[in-house]
C-alpha positions as CSV (number, residue, x, y, z in Angstrom):
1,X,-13.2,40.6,-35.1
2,X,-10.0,38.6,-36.1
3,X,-9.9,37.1,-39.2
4,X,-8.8,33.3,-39.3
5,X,-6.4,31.8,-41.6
6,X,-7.7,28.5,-41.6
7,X,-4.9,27.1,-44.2
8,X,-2.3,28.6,-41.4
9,X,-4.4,26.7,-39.1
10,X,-3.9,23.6,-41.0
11,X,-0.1,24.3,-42.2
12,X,-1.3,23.7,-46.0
13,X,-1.2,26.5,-49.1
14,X,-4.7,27.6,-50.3
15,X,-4.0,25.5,-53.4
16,X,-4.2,22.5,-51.7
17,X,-6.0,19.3,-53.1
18,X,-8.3,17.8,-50.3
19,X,-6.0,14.9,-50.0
20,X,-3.4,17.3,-48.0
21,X,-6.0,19.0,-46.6
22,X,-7.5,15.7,-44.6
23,X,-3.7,14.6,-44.1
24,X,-2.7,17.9,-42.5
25,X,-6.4,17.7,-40.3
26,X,-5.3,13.9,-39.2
27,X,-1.8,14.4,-38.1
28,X,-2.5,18.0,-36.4
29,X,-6.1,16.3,-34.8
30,X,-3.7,13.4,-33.5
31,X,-0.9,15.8,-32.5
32,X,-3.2,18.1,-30.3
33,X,-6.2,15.7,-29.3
34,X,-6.5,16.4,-25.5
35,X,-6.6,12.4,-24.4
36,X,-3.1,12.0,-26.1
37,X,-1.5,15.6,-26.1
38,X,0.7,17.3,-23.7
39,X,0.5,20.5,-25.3
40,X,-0.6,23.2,-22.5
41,X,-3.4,24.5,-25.2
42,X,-4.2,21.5,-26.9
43,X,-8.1,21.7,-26.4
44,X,-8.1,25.0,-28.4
45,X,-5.8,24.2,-31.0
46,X,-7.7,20.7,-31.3
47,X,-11.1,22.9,-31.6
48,X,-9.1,25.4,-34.3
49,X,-7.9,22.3,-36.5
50,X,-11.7,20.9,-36.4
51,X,-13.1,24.0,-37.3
52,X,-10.2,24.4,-40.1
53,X,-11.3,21.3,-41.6
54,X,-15.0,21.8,-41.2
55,X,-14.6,24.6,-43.4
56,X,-11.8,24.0,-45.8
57,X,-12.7,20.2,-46.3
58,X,-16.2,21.6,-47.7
59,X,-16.3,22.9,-51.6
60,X,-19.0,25.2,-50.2
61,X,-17.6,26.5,-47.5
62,X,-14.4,26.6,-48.9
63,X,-15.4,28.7,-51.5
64,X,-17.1,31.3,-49.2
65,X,-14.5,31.7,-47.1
66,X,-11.6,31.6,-50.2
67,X,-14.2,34.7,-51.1
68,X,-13.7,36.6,-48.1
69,X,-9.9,35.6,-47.7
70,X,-9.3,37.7,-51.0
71,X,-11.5,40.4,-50.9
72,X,-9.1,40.9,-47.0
73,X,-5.9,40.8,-49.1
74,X,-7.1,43.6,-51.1
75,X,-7.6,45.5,-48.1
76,X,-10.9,45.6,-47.0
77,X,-12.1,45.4,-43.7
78,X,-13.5,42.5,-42.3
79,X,-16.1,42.4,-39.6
80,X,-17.7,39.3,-40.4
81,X,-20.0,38.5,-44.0
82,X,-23.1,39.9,-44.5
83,X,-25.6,37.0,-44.2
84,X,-23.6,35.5,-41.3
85,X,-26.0,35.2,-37.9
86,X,-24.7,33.3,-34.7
87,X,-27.8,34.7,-32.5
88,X,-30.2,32.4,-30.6
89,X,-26.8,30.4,-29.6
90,X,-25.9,30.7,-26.1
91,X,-21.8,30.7,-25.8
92,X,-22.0,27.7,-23.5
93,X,-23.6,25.9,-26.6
94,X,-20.9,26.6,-28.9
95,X,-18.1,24.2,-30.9
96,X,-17.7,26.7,-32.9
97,X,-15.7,30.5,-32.8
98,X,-17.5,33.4,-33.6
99,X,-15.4,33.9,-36.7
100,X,-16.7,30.8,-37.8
101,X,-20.5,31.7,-37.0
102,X,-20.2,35.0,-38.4
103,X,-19.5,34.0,-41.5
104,X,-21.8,30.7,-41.7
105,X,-24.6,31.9,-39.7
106,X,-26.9,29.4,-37.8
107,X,-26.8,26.4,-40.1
108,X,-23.4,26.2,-40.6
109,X,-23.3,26.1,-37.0
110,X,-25.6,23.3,-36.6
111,X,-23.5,21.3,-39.7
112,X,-20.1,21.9,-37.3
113,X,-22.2,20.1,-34.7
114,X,-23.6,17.4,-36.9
115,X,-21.5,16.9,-40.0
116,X,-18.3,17.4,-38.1
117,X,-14.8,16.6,-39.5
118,X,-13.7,12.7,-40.1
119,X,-12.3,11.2,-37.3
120,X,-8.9,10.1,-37.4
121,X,-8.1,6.5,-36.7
122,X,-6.7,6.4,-32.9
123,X,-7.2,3.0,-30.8
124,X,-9.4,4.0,-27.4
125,X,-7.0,5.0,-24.4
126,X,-6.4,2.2,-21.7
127,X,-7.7,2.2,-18.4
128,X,-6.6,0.6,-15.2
129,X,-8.6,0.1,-11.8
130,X,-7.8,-1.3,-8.7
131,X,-9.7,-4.4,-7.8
132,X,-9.4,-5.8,-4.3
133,X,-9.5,-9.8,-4.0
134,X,-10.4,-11.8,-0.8
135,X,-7.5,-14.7,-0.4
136,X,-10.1,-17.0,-0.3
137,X,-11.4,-16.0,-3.8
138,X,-7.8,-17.0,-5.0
139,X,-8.3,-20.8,-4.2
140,X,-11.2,-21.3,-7.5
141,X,-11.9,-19.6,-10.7
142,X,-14.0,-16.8,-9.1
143,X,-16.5,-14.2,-10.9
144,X,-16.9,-10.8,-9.5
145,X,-18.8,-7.3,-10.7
146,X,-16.7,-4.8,-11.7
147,X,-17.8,-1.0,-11.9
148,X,-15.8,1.9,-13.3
149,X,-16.4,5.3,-14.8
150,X,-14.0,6.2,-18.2
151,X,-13.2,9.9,-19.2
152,X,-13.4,10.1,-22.5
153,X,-12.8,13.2,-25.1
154,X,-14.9,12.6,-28.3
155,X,-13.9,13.5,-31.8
156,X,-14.5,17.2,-31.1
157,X,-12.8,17.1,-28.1
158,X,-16.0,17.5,-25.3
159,X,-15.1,15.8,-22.4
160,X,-17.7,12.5,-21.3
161,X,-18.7,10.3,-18.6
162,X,-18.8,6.9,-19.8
163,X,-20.3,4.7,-16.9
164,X,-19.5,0.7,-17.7
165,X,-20.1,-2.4,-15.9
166,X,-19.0,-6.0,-16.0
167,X,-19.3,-9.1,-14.6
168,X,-15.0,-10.2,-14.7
169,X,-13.7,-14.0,-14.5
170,X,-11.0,-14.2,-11.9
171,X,-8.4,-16.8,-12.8
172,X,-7.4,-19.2,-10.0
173,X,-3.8,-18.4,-8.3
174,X,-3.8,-14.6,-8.9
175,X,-1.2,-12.7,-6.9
176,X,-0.4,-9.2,-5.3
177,X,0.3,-6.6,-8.1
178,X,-0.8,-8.8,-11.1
179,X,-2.7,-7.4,-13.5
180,X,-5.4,-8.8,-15.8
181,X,-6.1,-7.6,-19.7
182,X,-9.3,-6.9,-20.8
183,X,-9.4,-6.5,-24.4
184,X,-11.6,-3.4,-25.4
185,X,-12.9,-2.3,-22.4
186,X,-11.5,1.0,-22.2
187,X,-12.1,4.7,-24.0
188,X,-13.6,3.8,-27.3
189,X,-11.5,4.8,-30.2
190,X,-11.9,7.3,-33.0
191,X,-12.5,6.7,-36.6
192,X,-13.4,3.0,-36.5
193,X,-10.1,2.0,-34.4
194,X,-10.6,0.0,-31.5
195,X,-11.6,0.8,-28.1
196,X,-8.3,0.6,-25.7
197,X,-8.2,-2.2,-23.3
198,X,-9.0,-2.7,-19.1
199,X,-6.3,-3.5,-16.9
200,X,-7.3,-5.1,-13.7
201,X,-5.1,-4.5,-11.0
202,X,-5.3,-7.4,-8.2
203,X,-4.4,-5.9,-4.7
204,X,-4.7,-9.2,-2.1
205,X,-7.2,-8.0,1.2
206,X,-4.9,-8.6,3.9
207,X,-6.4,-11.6,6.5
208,X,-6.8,-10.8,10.0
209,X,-5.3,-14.2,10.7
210,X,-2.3,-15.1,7.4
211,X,0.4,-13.4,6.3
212,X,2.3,-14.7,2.7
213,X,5.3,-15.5,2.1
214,X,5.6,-16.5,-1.5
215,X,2.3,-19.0,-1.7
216,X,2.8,-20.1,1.5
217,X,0.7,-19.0,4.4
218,X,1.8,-18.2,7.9
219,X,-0.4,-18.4,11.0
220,X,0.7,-17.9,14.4
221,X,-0.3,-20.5,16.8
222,X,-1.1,-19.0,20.5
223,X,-0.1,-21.8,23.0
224,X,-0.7,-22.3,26.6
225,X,2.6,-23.3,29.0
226,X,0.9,-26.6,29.6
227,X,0.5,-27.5,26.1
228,X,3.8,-26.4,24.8
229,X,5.6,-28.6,27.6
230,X,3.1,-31.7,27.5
231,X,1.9,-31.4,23.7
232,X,-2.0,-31.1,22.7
233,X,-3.7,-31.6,19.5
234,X,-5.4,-28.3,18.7
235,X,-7.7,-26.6,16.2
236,X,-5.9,-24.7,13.2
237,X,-8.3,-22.4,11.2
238,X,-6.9,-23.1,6.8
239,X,-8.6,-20.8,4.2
240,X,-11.0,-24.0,3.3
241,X,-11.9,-24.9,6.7
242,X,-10.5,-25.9,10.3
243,X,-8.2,-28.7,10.8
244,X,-6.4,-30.8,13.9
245,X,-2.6,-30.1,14.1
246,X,-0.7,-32.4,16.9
247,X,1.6,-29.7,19.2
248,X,4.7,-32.4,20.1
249,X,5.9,-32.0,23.6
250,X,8.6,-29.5,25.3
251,X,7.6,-27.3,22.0
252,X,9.3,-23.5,21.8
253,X,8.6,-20.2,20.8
254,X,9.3,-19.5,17.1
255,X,9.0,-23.2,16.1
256,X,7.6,-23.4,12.5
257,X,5.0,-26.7,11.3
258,X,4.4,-26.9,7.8
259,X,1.0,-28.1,6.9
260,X,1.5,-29.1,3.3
261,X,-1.1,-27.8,0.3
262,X,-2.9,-25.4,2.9
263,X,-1.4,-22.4,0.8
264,X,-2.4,-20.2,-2.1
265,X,-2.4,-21.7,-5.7
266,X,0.9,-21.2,-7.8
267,X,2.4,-21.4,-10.8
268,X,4.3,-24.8,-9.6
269,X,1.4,-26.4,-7.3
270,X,-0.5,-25.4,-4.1
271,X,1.7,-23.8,-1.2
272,X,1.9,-25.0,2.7
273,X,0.5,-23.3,5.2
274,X,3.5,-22.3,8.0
275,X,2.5,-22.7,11.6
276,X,4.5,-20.5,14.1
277,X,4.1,-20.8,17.8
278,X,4.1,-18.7,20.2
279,X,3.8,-19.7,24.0
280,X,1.5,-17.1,25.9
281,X,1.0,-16.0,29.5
282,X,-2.6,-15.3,30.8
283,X,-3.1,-11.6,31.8
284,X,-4.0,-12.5,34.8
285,X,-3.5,-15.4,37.5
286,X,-6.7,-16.3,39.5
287,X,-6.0,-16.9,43.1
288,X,-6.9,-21.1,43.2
289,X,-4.2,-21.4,40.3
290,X,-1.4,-19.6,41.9
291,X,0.1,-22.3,44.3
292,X,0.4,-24.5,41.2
293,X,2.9,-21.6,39.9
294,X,4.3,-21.7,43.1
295,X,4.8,-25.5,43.2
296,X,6.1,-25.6,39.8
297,X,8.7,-23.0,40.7
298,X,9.6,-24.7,43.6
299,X,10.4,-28.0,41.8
300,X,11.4,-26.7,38.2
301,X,15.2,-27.1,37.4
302,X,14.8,-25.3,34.5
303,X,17.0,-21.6,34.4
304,X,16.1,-19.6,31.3
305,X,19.1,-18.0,32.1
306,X,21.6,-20.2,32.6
307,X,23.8,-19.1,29.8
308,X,24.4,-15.6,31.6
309,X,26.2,-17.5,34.8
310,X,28.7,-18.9,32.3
């Protein structure tokens, strides 16, 4: 079996006071933690700092191991001390190496598990969801139930579910992309820091019927030959309800009426909501309506293509 340096492990001399010792353990434990490192071994060398300080941070431990460290340097042989005993552990229940178990046996294993090394003080990592809002929930202060699911690496590195949920105030006048703080909501943080924060990010449900532009709304308008040419008041569906809109005669194609404070909520007031028409053909011509067409064409002056004869 290999023997472990566990001052290597730690970068520190075996003379060194337990104040270097727990400064080495926090800035190697912060440099190698597997929620903040990018190191491509950092799980392992976050385990072999752990276990470095479970054993060298203890006067005990310390002292049995300082034992066996010597007794190496004058060239014996080591396959593990005497009274050390890691059976009855299955491997998949280990946080510990079997160096470590072969010289502590099974109740320094179980202290590993339960007296483990002091955490170093790191706020919680951030997280940020997605959460989809209806642009009728953007007109009012609006509260909505908010589930998510946090990875989260403990002090020792084990990797958790952590399953949260909340019940989140949605501002009036939230937009496309913005996205909303919520202070400690995240991973929880290690060695009394606080837990990182949840960022909400608002994604707008698109409307079968608006489109934005800015805070204004657009809607097209469908309208009937007849009502473009002679004007109609018609029914215009808003996000708070359906209102009458007068269609002026001989209207066109593209023609935009603003309906004012119909729009979303902004910094600067309430926007409009843009009518666009758009004059329609039926699919189909029933037989009775026909000789109207045909009368109409017979008596129109109108040439939509006048301007290619000049």
């Amino acid at each position: 079996m290999e023997f472990k340096d566990y001052y290597a492990v730690l970068g520190v001399e075996p003379t060194a006071d337990d104040k270097a010792i727990k400064t080495a353990y926090r800035k190697l434990a912060r440099e190698y933690h597997p929620d903040v490192s990018k190191h491509p071994d950092a799980e392992n060398k976050f385990k072999d700092v752990a276990e470095a300080y479970e054993v060298l941070h203890s006067a005990e431990k310390r002292a049995e191991y300082d034992e066996l460290r010597q007794a190496r340097s004058r060239g014996q042989r080591f396959d593990g001390a005497p009274g050390g005993d890691a059976r009855g552990f299955a491997q998949s229940d280990q946080d510990f190496s079997d160096f470590f178990s072969s010289i502590f046996g099974a109740s320094g294993a179980r202290g590993f598990r339960q007296n483990q090394a002091e955490p170093f003080p790191q706020k919680g990592q951030d997280a940020e969801i997605e959460l989809p809002v209806f642009l009728e929930e953007t007109l009012s202060d609006t509260a909505k139930p908010v589930e998510y699911v946090l990875q989260h690496r403990d002090e020792r590195g084990q990797l958790k579910e952590i399953k949260k949920s909340l019940n989140v105030k949605i501002p009036a006048g939230v937009s496309d992309g913005e996205r909303i703080r919520l202070k400690g909501q995240g991973a929880p943080g290690f060695g009394n820091a606080p837990a990182g924060d949840l960022y909400l990010h608002i994604r707008l449900v698109p409307h079968p019927l608006f489109d934005i532009e800015g805070h204004n709304l657009i809607i097209t308008v469908p309208l009937l030959p007849w009502e473009a040419v002679l004007g109609q008041k018609i029914t215009v569906p808003t996000l708070t309800g359906k209102i009458q809109m007068t269609i002026q005669p001989n209207s066109q194609t593209g023609q935009r009426l603003r309906i004012k404070g119909k729009g979303l909520i902004g910094k600067n007031g309430v926007g409009d909501l843009l009518a666009v028409l758009k004059v329609v053909m039926p699919d189909r011509v029933e037989d009775a309506v026909k000789p109207l067409w045909s009368q109409l064409a017979e008596k129109s002056a109108f040439d939509p293509r006048a301007e290619w004869s000049k």
